[in-house]
N, C-alpha and C positions, 0 to 999 in steps of 0.2 A: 349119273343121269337116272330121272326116273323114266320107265316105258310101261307105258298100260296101252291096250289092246280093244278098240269097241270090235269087237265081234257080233256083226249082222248076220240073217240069213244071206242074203245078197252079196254082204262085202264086209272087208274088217280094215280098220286103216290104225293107226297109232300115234298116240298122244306123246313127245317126249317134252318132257323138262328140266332143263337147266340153263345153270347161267352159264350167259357167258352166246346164248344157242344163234342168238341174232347177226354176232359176228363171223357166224360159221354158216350162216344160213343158204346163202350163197350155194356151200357145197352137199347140203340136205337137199335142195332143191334140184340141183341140176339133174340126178337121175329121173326127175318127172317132167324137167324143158330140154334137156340136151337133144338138141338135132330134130325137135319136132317146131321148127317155126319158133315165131313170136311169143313173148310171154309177159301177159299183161297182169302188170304191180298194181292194183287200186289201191289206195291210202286217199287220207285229209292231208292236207296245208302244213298243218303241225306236223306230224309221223314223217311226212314225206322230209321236212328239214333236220329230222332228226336222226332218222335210219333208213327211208326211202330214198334217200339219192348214194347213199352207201351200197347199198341193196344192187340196185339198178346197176350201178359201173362194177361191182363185183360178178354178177352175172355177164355183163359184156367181157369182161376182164376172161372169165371162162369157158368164152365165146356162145352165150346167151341172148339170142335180138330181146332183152327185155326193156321193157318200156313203160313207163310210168303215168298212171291215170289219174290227178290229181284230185281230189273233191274239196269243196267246204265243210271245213267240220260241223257238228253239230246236226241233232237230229231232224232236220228241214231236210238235210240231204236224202235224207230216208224217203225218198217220193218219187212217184211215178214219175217228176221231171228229174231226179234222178238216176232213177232207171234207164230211161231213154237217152241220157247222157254215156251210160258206160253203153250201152247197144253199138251206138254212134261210135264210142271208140273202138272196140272191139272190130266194130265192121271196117271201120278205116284200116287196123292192124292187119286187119283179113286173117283174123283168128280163125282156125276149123275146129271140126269136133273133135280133133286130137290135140289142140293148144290148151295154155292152161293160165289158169287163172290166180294171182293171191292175193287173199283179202288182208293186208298189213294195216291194224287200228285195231280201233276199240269196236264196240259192239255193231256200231252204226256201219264203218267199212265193212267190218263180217258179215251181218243182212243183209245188205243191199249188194257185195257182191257175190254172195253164195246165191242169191237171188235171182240176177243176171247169168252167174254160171248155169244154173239151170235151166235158163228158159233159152238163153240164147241157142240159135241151132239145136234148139232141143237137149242142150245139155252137153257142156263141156268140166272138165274137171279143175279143179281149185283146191288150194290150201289155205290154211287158216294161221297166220301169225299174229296170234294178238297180242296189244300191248297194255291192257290198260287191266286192271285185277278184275273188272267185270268179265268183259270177254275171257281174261284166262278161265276161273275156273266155273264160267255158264254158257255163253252163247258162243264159244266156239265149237263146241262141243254140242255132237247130237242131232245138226243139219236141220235146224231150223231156220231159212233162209224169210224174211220179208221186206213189205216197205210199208209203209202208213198209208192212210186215205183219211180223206177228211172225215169221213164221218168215226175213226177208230185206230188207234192206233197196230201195227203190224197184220191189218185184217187183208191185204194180199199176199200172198207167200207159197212156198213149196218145200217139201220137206225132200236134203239133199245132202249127202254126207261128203265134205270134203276125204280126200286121197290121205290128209297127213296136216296135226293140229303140232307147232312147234310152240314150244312157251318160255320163256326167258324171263327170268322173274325180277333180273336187273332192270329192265323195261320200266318197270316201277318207281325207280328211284326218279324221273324224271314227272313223276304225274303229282298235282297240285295234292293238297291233304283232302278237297273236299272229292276229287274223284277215286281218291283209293276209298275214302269213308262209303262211297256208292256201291263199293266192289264190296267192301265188309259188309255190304245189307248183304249184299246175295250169299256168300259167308255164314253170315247168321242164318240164312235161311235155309239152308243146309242142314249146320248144325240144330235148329228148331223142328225139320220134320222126319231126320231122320236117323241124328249122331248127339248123342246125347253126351258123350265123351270130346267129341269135337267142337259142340258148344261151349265145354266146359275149357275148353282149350283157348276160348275167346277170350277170357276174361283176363288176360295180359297183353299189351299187343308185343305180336310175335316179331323175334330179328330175324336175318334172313334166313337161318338153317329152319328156322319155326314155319316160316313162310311157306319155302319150300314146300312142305309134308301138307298145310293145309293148303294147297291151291289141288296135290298132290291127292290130300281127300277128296275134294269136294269136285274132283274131275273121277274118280273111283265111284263116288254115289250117282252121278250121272251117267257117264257110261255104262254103270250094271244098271241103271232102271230104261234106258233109250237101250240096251241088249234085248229086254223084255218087254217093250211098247214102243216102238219106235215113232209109228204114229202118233200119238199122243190120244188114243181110244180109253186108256186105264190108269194104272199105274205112273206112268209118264203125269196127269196131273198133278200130282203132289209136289212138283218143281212149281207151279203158282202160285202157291202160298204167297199171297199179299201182293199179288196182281191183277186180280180181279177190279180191285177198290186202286189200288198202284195206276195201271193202266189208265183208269176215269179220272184220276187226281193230274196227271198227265196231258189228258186230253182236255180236261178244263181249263189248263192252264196257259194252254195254247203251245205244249211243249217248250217252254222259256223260262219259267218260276224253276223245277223243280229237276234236276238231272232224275235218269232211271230207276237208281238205287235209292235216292231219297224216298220218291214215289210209292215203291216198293215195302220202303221200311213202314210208312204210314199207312199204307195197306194192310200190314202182316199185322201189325197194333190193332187194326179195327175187328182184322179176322180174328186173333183171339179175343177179343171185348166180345164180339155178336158168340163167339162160341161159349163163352164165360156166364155169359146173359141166358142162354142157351141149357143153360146146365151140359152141352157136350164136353167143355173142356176143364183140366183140373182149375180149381180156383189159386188165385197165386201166379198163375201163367201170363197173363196180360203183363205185370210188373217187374216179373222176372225179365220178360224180350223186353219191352222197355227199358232198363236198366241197365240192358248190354248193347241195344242202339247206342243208347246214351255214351256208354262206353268209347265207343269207337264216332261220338263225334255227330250219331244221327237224332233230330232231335224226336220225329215222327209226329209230329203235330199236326191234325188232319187242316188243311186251310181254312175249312169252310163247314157246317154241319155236316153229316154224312149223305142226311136224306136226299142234298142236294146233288150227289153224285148218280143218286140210283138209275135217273134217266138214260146218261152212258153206259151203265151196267146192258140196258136190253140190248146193245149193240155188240158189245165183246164178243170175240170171236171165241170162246170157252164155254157162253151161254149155253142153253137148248131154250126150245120152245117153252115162253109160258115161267122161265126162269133163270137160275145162275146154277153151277156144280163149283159151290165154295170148297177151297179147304181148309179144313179145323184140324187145330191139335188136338189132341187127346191131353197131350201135357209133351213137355219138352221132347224131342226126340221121336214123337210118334205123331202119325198124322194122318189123316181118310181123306175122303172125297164124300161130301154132304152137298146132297143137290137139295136146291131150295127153292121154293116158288118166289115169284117176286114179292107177293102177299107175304110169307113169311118174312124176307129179306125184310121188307119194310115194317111190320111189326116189331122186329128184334132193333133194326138201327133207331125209330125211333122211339123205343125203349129207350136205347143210351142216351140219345139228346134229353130226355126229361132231368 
């Protein structure tokens, strides 16, 4: 088993992984539900037929009142009438502030119910069982809870660190090709701003002892940067990388075209183009991540000129006044935070379209 440690001021809770963890889950959990009441499972439709009714009757089995919250998958679910869905259950459960919460799914379960734990009664505590390679080695990790608004995506939210992130990497084997390739963007983008060796680790895809060690990294570079910016005021930016432009390719599409990681991957291609354009980033850089999207399946092809996204950009919840704080490479493995005005932004992208 691997065990890493986020160590907050505030609190520290622990990330473990291995296989195998989902089957055992059951009795990870119970020292955080045993004899405190009910204990609400949120999962989707799919999860819930796959390991949530497992779940559910092995906590009853252990004498567990847990009880299963079922959503629609897919990121619609991510919405204030979402939200107001788990409230509503919660409150029927008659959850307190000492009940607990698990967000069992992929990224979409994890927001939206780290989200709910939060607010609800001002905050009840939750665990993070993800199943899907995205959520393993990004958004379970770090307590970034949201949901979407029409005008942006994840622009309500509260930063809230679950009790205890469990990861089971069998989980995997059950996910289509195109949603682990969505996991491999965030992967790549890891290895792009911060693991030059772990990049380099991309360029075969890995079996599962390989797996392992990079879900295993890329929860290691996250944790040490949410240990040192928890808020996301500094350092914590450089987790963006190709979300900026990710995020409005998303939102144009009405969240339907293009899963998170795709988004993403066509994001991080642009930010290195404008850094390249730029003279900020090594030349050669653009072709090389291109190259290893490609790799793993991602094609990054922006849908639409780029200009046309900029208008979503002044919405981003990352923005400031008057502009964006992009992040550029430097060249593989290293990365800053470059605030730009939108005047700039716009001179450089369309630079590329010509």
């Amino acid at each position: 088993m691997i065990r890493q440690t986020v160590g907050l001021p505030q609190e520290k809770y622990d990330i473990l992984i291995e296989d195998g963890l989902l089957g055992r889950a059951a009795q990870a959990l119970e020292p955080y539900a045993g004899g405190h009441g009910p204990v609400a499972i949120v999962t989707d439709e799919h999860v819930y037929g796959l390991y949530g009714r497992d779940m559910e009757a092995a906590l009853r089995e252990a004498g567990v009142d847990a009880r299963a919250v079922v959503i629609p998958p897919g990121e619609q679910s991510k919405s204030i009438d979402g939200l107001v869905r788990l409230y509503d259950a919660f409150a029927d459960m008659k959850l307190k502030r000492s009940n607990l919460a698990v967000a069992l799914g992929g990224g979409v379960v994890g927001d939206l119910c780290g989200f709910a734990a939060a607010t609800y009664m001002r905050g009840i505590p939750y665990i993070q069982i993800p199943t899907t390679l995205l959520a393993q080695v990004d958004s379970s990790v770090g307590g970034k809870t949201a949901i979407d608004l029409a005008q942006g995506k994840n622009m309500a939210g509260a930063f809230y660190q679950p009790r205890l992130v469990l990861i089971d990497p069998l989980a995997l084997k059950t996910l289509p090709e195109r949603e682990l390739g969505c996991g491999m963007a965030e992967v790549v983008k890891y290895g792009a701003i911060r693991s030059r060796s772990l990049f380099e680790d991309l360029r075969k895809r890995p079996d599962e002892e390989e797996l392992i060690k990079i879900i295993g990294a890329c929860c290691r570079i996250k944790g040490d940067i949410v240990e040192r910016d928890e808020r996301d005021t500094g350092e914590r930016m450089l987790l963006n990388f190709g979300h900026t432009f990710g995020h409005a390719i998303e939102k144009a599409c009405d969240y339907r075209t293009y899963n998170h990681g795709e988004a993403v991957a066509i994001g991080m291609v642009l930010a290195a183009e404008i850094g390249e354009r730029m003279k900020l980033t090594e030349p050669g850089t653009t072709e090389e991540l291109k190259g290893m999207l490609a790799l793993h399946g991602l094609a990054a092809v922006c849908p639409c000129p780029p200009s046309e996204l900029l208008p979503l950009l002044e919405a981003d919840k990352k923005g400031e006044t008057g502009g964006v704080r992009m992040v550029i490479l430097r060249k593989i493995g290293e990365a800053y935070i470059h605030p730009m005005s939108f005047a700039e932004l716009e001179f450089a992208v369309k630079r590329m379209e010509r």
